[in-house]
C-alpha positions as CSV (number, residue, x, y, z in Angstrom):
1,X,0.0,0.0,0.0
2,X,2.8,2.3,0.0
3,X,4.1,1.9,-3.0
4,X,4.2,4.5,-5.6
5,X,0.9,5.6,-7.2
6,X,1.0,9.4,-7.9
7,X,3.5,11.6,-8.6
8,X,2.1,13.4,-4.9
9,X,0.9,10.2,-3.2
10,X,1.8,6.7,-2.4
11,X,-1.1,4.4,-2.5
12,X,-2.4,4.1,1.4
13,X,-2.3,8.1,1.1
14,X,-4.6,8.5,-2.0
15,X,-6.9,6.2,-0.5
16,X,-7.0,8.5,2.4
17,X,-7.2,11.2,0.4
18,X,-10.3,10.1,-1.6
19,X,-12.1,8.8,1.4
20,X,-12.0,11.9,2.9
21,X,-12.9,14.5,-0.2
22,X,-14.5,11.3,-2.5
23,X,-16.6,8.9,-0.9
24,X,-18.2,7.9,-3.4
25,X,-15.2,6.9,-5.5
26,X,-13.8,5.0,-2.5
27,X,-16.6,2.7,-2.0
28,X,-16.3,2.1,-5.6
29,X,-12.3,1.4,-5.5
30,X,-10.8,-2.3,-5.8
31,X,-7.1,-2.2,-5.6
32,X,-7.7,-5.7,-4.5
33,X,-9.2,-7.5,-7.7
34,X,-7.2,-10.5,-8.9
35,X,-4.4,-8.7,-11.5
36,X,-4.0,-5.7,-9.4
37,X,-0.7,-5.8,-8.2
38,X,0.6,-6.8,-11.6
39,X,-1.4,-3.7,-13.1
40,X,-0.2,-1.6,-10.0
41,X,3.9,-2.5,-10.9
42,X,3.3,-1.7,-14.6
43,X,1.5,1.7,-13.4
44,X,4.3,2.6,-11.9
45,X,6.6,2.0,-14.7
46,X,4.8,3.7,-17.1
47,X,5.7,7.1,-18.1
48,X,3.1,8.8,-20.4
49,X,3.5,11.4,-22.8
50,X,0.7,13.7,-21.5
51,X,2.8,13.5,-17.6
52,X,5.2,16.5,-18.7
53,X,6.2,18.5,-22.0
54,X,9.7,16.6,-21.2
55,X,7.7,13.4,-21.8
56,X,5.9,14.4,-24.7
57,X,3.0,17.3,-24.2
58,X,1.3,17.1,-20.4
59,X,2.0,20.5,-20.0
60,X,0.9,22.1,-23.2
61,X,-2.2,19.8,-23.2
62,X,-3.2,21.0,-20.2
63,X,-2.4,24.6,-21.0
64,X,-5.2,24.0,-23.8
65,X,-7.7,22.6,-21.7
66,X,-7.8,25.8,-19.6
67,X,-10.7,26.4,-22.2
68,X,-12.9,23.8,-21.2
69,X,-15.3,24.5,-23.8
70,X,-13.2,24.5,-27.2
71,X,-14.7,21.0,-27.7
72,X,-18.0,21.4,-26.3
73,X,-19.9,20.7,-29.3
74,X,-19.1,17.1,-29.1
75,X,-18.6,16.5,-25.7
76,X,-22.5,17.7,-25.2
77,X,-23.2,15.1,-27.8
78,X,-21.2,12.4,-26.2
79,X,-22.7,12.9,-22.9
80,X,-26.1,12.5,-24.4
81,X,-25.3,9.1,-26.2
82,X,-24.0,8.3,-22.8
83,X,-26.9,9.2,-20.3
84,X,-30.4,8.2,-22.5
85,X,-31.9,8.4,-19.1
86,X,-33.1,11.8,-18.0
87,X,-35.4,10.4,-15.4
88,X,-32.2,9.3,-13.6
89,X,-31.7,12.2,-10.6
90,X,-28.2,11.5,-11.0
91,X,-25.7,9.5,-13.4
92,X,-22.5,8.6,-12.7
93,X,-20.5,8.5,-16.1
94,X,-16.5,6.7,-15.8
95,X,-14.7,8.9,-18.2
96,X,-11.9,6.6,-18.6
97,X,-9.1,9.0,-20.5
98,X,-10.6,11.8,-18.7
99,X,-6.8,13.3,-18.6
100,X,-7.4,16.1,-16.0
101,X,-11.0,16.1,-16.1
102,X,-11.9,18.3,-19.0
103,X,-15.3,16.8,-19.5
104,X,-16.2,16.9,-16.1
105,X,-15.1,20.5,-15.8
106,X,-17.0,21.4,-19.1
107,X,-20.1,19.4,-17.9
108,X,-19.8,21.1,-14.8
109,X,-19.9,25.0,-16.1
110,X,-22.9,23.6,-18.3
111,X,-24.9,21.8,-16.2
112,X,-28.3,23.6,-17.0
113,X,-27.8,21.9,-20.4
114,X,-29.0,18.3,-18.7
115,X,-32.2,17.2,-17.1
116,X,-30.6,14.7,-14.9
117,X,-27.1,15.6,-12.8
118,X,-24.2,14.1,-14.0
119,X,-21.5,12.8,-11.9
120,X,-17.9,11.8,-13.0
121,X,-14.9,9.7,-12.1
122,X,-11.9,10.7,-14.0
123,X,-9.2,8.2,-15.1
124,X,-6.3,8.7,-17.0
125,X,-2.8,6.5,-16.9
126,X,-0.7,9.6,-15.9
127,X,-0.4,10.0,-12.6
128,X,0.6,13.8,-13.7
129,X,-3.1,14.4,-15.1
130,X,-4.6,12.5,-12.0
131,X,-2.9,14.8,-10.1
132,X,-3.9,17.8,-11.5
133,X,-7.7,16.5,-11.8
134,X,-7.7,15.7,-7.8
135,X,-6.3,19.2,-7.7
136,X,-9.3,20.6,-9.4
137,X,-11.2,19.3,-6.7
138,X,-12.4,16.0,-9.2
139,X,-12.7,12.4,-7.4
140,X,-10.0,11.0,-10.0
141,X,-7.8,7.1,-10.2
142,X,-5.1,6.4,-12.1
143,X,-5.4,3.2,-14.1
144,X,-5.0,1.6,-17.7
145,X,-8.2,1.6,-19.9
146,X,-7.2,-2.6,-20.0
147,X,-7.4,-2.9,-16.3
148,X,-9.8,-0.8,-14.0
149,X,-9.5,-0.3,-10.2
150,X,-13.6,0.1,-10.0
151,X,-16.1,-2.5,-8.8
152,X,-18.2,-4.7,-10.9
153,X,-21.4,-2.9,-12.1
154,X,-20.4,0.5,-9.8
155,X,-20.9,3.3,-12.7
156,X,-23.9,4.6,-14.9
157,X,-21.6,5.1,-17.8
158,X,-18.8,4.5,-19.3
159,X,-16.9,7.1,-22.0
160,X,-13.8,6.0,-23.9
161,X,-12.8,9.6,-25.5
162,X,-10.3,12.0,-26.9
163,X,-7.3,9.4,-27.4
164,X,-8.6,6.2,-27.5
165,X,-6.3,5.5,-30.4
166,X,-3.6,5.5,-27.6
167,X,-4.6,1.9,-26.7
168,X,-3.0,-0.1,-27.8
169,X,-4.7,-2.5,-30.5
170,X,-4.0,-5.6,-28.7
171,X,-5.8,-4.4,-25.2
172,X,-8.4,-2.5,-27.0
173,X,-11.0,-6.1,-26.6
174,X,-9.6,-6.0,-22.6
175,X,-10.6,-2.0,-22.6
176,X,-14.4,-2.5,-24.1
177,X,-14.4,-5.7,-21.5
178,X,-13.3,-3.9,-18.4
179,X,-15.8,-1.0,-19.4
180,X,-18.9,-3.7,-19.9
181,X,-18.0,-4.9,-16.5
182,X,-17.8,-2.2,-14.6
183,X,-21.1,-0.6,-15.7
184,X,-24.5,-1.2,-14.5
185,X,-26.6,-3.4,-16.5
186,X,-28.6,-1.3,-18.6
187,X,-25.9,0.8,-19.0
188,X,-24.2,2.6,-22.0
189,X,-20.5,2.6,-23.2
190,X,-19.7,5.5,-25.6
191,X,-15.9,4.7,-27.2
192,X,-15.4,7.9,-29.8
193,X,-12.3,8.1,-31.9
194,X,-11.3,9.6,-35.7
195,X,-11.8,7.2,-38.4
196,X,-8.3,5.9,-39.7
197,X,-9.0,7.4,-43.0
198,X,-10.4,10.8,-41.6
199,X,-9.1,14.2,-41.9
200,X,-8.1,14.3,-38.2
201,X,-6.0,11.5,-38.8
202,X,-4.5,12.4,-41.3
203,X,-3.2,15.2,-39.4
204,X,-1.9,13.2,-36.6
205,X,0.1,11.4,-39.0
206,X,1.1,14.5,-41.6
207,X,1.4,17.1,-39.1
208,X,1.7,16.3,-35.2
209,X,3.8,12.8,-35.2
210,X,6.8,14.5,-37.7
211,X,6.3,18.0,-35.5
212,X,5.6,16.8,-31.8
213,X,8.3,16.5,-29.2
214,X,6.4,12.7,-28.4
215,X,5.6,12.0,-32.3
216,X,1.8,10.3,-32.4
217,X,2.3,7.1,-34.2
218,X,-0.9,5.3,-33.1
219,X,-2.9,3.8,-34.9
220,X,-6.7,5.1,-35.3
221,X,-10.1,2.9,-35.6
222,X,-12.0,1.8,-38.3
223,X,-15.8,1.2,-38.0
224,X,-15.4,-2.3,-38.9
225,X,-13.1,-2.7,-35.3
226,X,-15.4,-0.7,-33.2
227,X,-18.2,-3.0,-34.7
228,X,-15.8,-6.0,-34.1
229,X,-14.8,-4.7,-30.5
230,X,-18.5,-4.8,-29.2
231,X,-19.7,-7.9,-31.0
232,X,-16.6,-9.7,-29.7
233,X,-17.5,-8.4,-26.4
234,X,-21.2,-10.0,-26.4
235,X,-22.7,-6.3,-26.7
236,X,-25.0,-5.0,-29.4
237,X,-23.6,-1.8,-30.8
238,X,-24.1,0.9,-33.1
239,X,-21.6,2.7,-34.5
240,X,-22.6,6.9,-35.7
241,X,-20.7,9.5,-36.9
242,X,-20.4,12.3,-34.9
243,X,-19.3,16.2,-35.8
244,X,-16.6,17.4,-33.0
245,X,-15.4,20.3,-34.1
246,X,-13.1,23.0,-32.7
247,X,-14.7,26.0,-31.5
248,X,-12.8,29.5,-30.4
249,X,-14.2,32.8,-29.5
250,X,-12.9,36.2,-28.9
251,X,-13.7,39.8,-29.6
252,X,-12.3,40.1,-33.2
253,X,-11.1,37.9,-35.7
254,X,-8.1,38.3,-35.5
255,X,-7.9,37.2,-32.0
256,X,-9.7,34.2,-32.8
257,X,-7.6,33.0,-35.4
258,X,-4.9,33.3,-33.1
259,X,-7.4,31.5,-30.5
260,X,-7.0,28.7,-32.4
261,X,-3.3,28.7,-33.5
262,X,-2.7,28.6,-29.5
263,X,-5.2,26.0,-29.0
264,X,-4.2,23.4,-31.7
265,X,-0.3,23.9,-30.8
266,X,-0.8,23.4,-27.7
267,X,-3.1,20.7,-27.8
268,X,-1.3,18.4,-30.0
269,X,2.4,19.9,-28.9
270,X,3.0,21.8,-32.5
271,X,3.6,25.4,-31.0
272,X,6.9,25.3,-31.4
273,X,6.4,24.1,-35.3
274,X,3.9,26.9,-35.7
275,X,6.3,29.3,-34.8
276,X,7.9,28.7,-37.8
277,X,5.1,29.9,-39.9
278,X,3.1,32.9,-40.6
279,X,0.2,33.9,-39.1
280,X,-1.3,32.7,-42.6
281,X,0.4,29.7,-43.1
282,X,-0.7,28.3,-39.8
283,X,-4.6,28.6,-40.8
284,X,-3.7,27.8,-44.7
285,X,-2.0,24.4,-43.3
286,X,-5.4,23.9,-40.9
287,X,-7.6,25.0,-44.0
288,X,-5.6,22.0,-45.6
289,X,-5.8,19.4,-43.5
290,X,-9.3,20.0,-42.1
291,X,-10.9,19.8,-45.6
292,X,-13.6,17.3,-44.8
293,X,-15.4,17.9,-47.9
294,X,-14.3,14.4,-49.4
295,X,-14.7,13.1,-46.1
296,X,-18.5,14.3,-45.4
297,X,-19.8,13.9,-49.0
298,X,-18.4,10.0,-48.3
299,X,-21.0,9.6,-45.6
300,X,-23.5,11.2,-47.2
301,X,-23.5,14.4,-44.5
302,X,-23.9,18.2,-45.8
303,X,-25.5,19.6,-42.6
304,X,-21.3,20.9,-41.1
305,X,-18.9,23.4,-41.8
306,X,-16.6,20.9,-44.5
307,X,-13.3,23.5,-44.0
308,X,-12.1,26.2,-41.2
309,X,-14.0,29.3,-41.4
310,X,-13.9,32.3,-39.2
311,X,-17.8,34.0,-38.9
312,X,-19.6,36.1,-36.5
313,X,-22.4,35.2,-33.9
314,X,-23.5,36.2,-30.9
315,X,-21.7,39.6,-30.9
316,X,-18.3,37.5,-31.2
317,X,-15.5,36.2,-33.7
318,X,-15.8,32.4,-33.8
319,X,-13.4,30.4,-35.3
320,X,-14.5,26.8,-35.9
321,X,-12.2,24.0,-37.3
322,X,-14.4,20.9,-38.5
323,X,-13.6,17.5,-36.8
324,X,-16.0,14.0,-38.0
325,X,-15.9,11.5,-35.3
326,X,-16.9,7.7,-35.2
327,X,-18.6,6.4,-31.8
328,X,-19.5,3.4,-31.0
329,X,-22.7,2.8,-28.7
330,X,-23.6,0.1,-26.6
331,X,-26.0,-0.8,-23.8
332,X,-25.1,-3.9,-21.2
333,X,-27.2,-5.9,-21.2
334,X,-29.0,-7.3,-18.0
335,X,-26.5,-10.6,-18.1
336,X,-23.1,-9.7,-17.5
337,X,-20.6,-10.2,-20.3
């Protein structure tokens, strides 16, 4: 119990620590479960890209996510797909790569836009973003997406979001398994990610892995897998396509074109690349490789912005870079998997 767990705390003290500020969570914690020490020793020989911008980007990703809202759009959307239940009083929603809890925060500053309350445990394998999530006052673990310290059947719902490409391929039937058994029956799992072939992707691989201090070669999902994932997994599943886009607002355009420079450098570790361009060139390269109108006329959607465009609404500059996402959707059923 006192071995290493967080960059801050040893084991026994983060279970102290959440049983005093998380209750909840606690009750819900199983550092016990057969495989745990084994998944506990690998934990803490892990070192992440997202813990520091000396491993990769931590630091500049989190310098991003001080504007929780930049991916509302689709986090909104996620969350519904997630909680189908508005009668529920309260739903308590695993957000398994929750880094340092940007959904949660973003739900949290939007709450009026649900009928129910939503209620989130934050995980994340970097004890750096765990750190920083209990820090923002967020009951938080520290765990792989192939092995979870939770309960059996302790959580409402699960999300599997915004790097689920970073699991590895041959854990990603242990990840969908671990999130069917640790959510109630009835319950839904929601695993989003960018379609190998998407524009997104293609800027992982054209633009952030050659640029990046960490690289990014990871491979994204094909519907086919996420189909494959579920069915393997016993579980019925849908699979929709799902606009995410980036959204940035300030008082001129200007400004919000620079938003967005910021944002994107920062959030995939570029800004030191995109201080080698113009002003111009950094929105001519996103203008480039966020062209989705190949990509949206393949799946038969006109109904979003198919390039980066800077518009007014609402008294304010917006700038919006298009994202197309593929979710997969599935309920538990009442037998466990």
């Amino acid at each position: 119990m006192s071995r290493p767990y967080l960059p801050s705390l040893v084991l026994r003290d983060y279970l102290h620590t959440v049983a005093t500020l998380h209750p909840q969570l606690r009750e819900l914690l199983d550092f016990g479960r057969p495989g745990a020490d084994e998944a506990l020793a690998e934990l803490a020989g892990t070192v992440s890209e997202f813990d520091t911008d000396s491993t990769g980007r931590g630091d500049s990703y989190r310098r991003a996510q001080r504007d929780t809202l930049v991916r509302w759009t689709g986090m909104r959307r996620l969350l519904d797909l997630a909680t189908p239940d508005a009668a529920a009083p309260v739903t308590l929603i695993l957000d398994v790569l929750g880094g340092d809890g940007t959904v949660a925060r973003a739900a949290s500053s939007q709450s009026a836009c649900f009928e129910s309350k939503l209620a989130f445990i934050t995980g994340d394998l970097s004890g750096h973003m765990v750190d920083k999530a209990l820090a923002h006052g967020l009951p938080a673990v520290r765990q792989a997406a192939h092995f979870l310290f939770l309960r059996d059947a302790g959580v409402d719902a699960v999300l599997l979001a915004y790097g689920t490409h970073h699991i590895p391929a041959a854990r990603r039937p242990q990840a969908v398994a671990e999130a069917a058994r640790v959510v109630r029956p009835g319950g839904r799992i929601v695993l989003h990610d960018f379609d190998e072939s998407s524009p997104m992707a293609g800027f992982f691989g054209e633009v952030v892995h050659p640029h990046a201090a960490g690289g990014h070669d990871y491979r994204h999902f094909s519907r086919a897998e996420l189909t494959g994932l579920f069915t393997g997994a016993g579980l019925p599943v849908r699979v929709v396509d799902l606009y995410d886009p980036l959204i940035v607002r300030a008082d001129s355009a200007e400004s919000a074109s620079a938003g967005m420079r910021d944002y994107v450098g920062d959030m995939y570790g570029v800004r030191d690349y995109f201080a080698t361009l113009t002003d111009d060139e950094v929105w001519q390269l996103l203008t480039r490789h966020f062209d989705h109108t190949g990509y949206l006329a393949g799946i038969g959607r006109d109904d979003v912005p198919a390039r980066p465009l800077v518009y007014r609404a609402d008294g304010q500059f917006v700038a919006e870079v298009p994202r197309m996402a593929i979710v997969a959707v599935a309920t538990r059923t009442q037998v466990a998997p």
